[in-house]
C-alpha positions as CSV (number, residue, x, y, z in Angstrom):
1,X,0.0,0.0,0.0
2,X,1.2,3.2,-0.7
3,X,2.0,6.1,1.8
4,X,-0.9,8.2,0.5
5,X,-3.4,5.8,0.4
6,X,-2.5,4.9,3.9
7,X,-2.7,8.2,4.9
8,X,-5.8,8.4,3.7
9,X,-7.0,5.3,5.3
10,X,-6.3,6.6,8.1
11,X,-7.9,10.0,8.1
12,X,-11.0,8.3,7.3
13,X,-10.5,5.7,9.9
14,X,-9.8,8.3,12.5
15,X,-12.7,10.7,11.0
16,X,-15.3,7.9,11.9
17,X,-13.6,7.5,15.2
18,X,-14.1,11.5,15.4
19,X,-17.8,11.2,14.3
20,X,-18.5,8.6,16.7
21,X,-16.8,10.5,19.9
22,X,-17.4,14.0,19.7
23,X,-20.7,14.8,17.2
24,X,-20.7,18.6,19.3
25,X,-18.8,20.7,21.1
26,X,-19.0,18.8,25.4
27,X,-20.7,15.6,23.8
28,X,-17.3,13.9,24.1
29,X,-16.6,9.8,23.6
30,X,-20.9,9.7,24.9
31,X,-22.2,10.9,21.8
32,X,-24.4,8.4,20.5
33,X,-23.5,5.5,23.4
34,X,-26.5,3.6,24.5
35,X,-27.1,3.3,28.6
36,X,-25.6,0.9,29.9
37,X,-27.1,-2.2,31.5
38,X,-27.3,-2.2,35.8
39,X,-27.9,-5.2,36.9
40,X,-26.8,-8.4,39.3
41,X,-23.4,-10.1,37.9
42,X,-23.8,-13.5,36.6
43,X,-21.5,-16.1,34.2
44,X,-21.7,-13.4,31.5
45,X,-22.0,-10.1,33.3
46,X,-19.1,-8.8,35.4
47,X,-21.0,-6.3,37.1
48,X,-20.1,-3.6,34.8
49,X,-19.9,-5.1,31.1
50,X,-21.3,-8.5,29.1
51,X,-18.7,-10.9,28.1
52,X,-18.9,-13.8,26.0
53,X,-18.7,-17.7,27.2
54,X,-15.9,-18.2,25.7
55,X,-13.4,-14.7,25.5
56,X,-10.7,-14.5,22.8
57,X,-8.7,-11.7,21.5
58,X,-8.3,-11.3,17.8
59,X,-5.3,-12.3,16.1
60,X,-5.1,-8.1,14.1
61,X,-5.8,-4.8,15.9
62,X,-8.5,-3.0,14.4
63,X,-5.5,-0.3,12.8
64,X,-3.2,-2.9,11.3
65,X,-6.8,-4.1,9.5
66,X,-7.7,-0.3,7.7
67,X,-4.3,-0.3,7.1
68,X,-3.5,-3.1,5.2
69,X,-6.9,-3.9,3.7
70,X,-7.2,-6.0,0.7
71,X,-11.0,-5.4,-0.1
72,X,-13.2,-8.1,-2.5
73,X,-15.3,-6.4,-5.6
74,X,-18.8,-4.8,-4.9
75,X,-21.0,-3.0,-7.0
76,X,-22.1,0.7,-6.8
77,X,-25.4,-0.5,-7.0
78,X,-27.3,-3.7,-7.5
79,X,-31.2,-3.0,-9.0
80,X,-33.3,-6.2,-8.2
81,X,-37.2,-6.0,-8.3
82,X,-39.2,-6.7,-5.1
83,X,-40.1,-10.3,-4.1
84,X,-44.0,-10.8,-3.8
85,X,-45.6,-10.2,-1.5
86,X,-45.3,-12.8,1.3
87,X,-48.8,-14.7,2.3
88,X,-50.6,-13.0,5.3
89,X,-49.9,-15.6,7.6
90,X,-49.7,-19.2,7.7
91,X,-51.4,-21.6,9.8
92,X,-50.2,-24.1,12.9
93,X,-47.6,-26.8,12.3
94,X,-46.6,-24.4,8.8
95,X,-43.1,-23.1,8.3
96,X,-42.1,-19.9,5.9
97,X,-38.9,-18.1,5.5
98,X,-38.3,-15.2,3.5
99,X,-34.7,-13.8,2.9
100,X,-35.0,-9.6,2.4
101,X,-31.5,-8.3,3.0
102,X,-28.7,-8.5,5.9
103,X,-29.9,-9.9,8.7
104,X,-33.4,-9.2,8.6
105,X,-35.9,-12.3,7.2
106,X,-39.6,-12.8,7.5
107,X,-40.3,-15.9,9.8
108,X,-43.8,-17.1,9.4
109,X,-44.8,-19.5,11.7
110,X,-47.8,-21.0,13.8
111,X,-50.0,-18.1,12.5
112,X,-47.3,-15.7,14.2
113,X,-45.3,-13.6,11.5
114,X,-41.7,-12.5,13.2
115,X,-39.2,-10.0,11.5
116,X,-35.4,-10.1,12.5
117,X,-32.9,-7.7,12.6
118,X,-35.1,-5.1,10.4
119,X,-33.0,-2.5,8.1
120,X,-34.8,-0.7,5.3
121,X,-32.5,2.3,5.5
122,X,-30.4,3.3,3.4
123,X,-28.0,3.4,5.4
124,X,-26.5,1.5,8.7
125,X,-25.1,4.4,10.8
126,X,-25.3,6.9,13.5
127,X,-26.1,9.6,10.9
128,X,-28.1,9.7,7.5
129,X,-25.0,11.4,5.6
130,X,-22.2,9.1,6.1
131,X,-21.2,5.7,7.0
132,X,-21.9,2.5,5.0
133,X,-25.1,2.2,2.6
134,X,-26.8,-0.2,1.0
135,X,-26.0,-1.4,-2.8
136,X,-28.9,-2.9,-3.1
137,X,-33.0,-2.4,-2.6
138,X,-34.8,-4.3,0.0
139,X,-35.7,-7.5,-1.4
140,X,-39.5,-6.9,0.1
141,X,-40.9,-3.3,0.4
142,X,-42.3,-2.2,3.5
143,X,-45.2,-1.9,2.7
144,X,-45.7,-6.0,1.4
145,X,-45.3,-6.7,5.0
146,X,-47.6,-9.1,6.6
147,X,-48.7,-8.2,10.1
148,X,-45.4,-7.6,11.8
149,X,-46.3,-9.8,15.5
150,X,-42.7,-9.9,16.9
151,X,-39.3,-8.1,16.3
152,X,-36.7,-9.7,17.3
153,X,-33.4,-7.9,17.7
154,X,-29.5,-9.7,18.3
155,X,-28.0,-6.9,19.3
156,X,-27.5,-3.1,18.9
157,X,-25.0,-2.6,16.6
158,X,-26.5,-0.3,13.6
159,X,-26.8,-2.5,10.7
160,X,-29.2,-4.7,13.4
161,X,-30.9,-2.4,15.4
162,X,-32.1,0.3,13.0
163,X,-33.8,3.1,15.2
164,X,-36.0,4.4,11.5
165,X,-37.2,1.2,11.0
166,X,-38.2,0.2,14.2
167,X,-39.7,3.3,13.9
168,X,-41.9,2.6,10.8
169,X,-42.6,-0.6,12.5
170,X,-44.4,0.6,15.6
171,X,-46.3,3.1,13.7
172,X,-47.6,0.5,11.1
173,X,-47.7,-2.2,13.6
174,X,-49.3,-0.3,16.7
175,X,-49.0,-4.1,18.9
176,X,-45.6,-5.2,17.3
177,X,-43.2,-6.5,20.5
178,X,-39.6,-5.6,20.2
179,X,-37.3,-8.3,21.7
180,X,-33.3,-7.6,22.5
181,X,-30.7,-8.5,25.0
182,X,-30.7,-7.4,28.5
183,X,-30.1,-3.1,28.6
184,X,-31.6,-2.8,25.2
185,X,-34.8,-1.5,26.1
186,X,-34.0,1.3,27.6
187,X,-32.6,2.7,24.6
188,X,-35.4,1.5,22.9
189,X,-37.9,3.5,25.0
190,X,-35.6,6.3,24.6
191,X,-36.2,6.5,21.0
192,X,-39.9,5.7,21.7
193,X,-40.4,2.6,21.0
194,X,-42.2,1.5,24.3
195,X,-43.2,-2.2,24.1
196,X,-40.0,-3.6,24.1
197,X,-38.9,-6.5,26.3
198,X,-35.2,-7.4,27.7
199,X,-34.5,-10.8,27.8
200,X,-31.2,-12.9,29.2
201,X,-29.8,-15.6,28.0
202,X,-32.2,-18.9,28.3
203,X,-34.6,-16.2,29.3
204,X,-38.1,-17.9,28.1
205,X,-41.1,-15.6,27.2
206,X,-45.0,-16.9,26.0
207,X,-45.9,-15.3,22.2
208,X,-49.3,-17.3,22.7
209,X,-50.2,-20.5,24.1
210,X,-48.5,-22.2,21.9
211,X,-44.9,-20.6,20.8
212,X,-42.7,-19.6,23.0
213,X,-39.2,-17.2,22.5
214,X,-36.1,-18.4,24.0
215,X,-32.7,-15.8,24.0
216,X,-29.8,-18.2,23.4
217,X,-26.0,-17.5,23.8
218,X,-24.0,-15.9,20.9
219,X,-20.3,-14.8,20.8
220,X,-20.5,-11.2,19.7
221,X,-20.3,-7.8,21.5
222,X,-22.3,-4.4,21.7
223,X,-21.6,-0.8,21.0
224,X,-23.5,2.3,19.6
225,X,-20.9,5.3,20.5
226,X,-17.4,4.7,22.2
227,X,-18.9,5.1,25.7
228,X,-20.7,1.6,25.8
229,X,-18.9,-0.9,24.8
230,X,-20.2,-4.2,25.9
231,X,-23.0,-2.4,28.2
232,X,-26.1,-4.2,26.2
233,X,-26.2,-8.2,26.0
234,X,-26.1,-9.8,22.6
235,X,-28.3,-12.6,21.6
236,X,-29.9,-15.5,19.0
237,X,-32.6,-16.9,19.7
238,X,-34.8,-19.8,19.3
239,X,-38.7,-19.8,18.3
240,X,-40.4,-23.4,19.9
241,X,-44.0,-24.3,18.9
242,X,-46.0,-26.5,16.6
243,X,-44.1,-26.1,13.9
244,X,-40.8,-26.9,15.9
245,X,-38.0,-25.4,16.5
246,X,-37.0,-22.1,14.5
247,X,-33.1,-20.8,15.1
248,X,-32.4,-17.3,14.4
249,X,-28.4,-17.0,14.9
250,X,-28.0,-13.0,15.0
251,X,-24.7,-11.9,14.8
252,X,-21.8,-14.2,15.9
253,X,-18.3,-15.8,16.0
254,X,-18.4,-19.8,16.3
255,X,-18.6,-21.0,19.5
256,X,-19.9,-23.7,21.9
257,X,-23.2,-22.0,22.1
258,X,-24.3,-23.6,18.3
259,X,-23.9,-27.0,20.4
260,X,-25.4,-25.8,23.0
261,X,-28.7,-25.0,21.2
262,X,-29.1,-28.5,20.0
263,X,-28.6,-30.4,23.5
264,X,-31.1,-28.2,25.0
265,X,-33.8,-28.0,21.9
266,X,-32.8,-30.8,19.4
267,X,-32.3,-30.0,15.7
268,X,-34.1,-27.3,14.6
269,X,-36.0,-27.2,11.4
270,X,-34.9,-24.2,10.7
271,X,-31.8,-22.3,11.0
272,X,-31.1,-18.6,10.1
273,X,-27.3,-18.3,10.1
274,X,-24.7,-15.9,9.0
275,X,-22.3,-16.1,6.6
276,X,-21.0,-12.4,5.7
277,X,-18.3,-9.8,7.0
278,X,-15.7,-12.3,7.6
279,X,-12.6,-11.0,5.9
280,X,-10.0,-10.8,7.4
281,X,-10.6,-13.9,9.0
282,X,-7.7,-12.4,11.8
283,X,-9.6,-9.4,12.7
284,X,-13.2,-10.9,12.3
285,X,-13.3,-14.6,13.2
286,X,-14.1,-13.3,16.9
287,X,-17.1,-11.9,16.2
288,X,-18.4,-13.0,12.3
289,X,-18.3,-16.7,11.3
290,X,-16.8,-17.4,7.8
291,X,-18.9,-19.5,5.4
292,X,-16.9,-22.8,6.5
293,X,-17.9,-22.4,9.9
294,X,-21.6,-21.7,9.0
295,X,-21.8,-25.3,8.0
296,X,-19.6,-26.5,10.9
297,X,-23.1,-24.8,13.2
298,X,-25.8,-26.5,10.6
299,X,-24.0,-29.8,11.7
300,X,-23.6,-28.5,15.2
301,X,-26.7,-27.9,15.2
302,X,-28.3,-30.7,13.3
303,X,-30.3,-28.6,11.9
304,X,-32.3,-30.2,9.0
305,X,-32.5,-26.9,7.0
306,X,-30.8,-23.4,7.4
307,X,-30.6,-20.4,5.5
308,X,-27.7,-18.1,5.0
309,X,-27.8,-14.1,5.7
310,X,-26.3,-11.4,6.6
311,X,-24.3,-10.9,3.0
312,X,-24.3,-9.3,-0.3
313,X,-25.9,-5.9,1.3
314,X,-23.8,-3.5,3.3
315,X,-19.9,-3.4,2.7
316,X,-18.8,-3.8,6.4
317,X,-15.4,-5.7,5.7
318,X,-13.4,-6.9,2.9
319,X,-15.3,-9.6,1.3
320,X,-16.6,-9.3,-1.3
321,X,-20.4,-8.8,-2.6
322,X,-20.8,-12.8,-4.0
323,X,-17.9,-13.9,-1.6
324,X,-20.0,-15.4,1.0
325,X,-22.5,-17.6,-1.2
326,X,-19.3,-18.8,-3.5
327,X,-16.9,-19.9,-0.2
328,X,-20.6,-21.3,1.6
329,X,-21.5,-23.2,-1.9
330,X,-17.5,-24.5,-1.7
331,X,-17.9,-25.5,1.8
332,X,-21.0,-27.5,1.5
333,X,-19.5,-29.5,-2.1
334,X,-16.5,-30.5,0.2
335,X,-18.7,-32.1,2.9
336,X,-19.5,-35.7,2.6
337,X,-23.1,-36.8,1.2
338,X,-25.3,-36.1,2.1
339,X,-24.8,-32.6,1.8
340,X,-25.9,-30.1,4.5
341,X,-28.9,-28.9,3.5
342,X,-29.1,-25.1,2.8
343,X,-31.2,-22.6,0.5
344,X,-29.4,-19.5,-0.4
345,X,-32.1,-18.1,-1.1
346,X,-33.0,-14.6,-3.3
347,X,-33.3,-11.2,-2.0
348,X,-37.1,-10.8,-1.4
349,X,-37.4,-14.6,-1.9
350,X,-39.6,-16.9,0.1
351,X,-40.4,-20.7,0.9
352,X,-42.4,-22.7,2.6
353,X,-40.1,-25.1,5.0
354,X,-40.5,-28.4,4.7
């Protein structure tokens, strides 16, 4: 790399770092920072800060990555039509996933219709005028939503927890329930977004009579300013109920807690699992699984079908745009038969789970 462009790395590096910690005169490293979560210490609490089951330190610093950075190919912009729109609901025992960008899907189940991780911005950042955007539409438009029931949220990182959507949410959805990781809803009634429910890990909730919402372990982290680091819980979670049992992975490295799932549940019909931001594997394995590891957690799991997100829609590292699905289609042709079974499926694209 050459001295100017890493000059210029790192001006922009440290001009984000700038943006984050001092957006106004006396705002200092708090600008933007979420509170922080008070509470009893526990296995994955130290009293002050959330920490993962299984703590490692990356093998790069953060500034050796922007410095040396060897990015994969996206596009400016990628113009795909909608998907259709998805069926109102769908009745007991029935079993529908629809992919729409990121980390956000459409999880129709047991008459319940469930939305993860919902971004329609444009893009995922503290402010509308900078940061990283989206090269591609949302694969359904907002307004082809079902009858949002349940929001779940894996942590509060900006490409996940997208205060404009959640906003559009609660005003189209007036009895939608917002679901995060312990300390999350106070921020959430902050931005006013009131029915909003914490949850710890194995932390069981009732959606009806029928399905119930488990928070499950991941092996992540949580952050919205400089200030907070760690002061919200992360999360995946499971969804249990006559149509069995739904996994929704969030945002994670690998780890036990894939395993851990499975001894407590069984194999779940479904799994939702990551397969994007993963380059440099030295800086991100940590906190992003690579496409290789997503299959190692569909066998750890046993899962009988999962589906890959979290790709293909914001440039958050260096991979590139079709880097995820290529390595994950590699991966599975070098597993034994039968192959694991996973639909990559379209943006805006949905099926009925078998």
């Amino acid at each position: 790399m050459s001295m100017t462009r890493r000059r210029r790395v790192l001006l922009s590096t440290l001009g984000v770092l700038a943006l984050l910690g001092a957006a106004g005169a006396g705002v200092g490293c708090h600008a933007f920072s979420a509170p922080m979560y008070q509470g009893p210490r526990s296995d994955h609490f130290d009293g002050k800060r959330f920490i993962n089951q299984d703590p490692r330190k990356a093998k790069m610093s953060f500034l050796d990555w922007q410095l040396h950075r060897e990015r994969g190919p996206w596009a400016d912009w990628t113009e795909d039509p909608p998907g259709p729109p998805p069926p109102q609901r769908v009745p007991r025992g029935a079993l529908r996933v629809t992919f729409i960008n990121h980390a956000t899907t459409l999880i129709q189940l047991d008459g319940l219709n469930v939305l993860t991780d919902p971004i329609w911005s444009d893009r995922c950042s503290p402010v509308s005028f900078a940061g990283p955007h989206r090269v591609r539409p949302p694969g359904l438009r907002f307004e082809d939503l079902p009858p949002i029931d349940v929001v779940l949220l894996s942590h509060n990182h900006y490409d996940h927890m997208d205060v404009p959507t959640l906003k559009r949410l609660a005003h189209q959805f007036p009895n939608v329930r917002f679901f995060a990781g312990l300390g999350n809803r106070a921020f959430l009634e902050s931005k006013g977004l009131r029915n909003a429910v914490d949850l710890d890990w194995w932390q069981e909730v009732p959606l009806t009579p029928e399905v119930k919402l488990v928070s499950t372990p991941a092996h992540h982290f949580s952050n919205r300013g400089l200030s907070d680091q760690n002061g919200t819980l992360w999360t995946s979670y499971v969804l249990q109920g006559p149509s069995g049992v739904t996994y929704f992975a969030g945002d994670t490295g690998y780890g036990k807690h894939f395993r851990q799932v499975r001894e407590r549940f069984g194999p779940p019909r479904l799994a939702v699992l990551p397969i994007g931001a993963f380059r440099p594997e030295a800086f991100m394995e940590v906190v992003h699984v690579s496409p290789e590891q997503a299959v190692q957690a569909h066998l750890d799991l046993e899962a009988r079908l999962s589906v890959p997100m979290h790709f293909g829609t914001f440039r958050l590292a260096d991979d590139g745009q079709e880097e995820p699905v290529t390595r994950l289609r590699a991966a599975l042709e070098a597993q034994p038969e039968p192959k694991p079974a996973f639909w990559v499926l379209g943006f805006g694209e949905g099926r009925d789970v078998p």
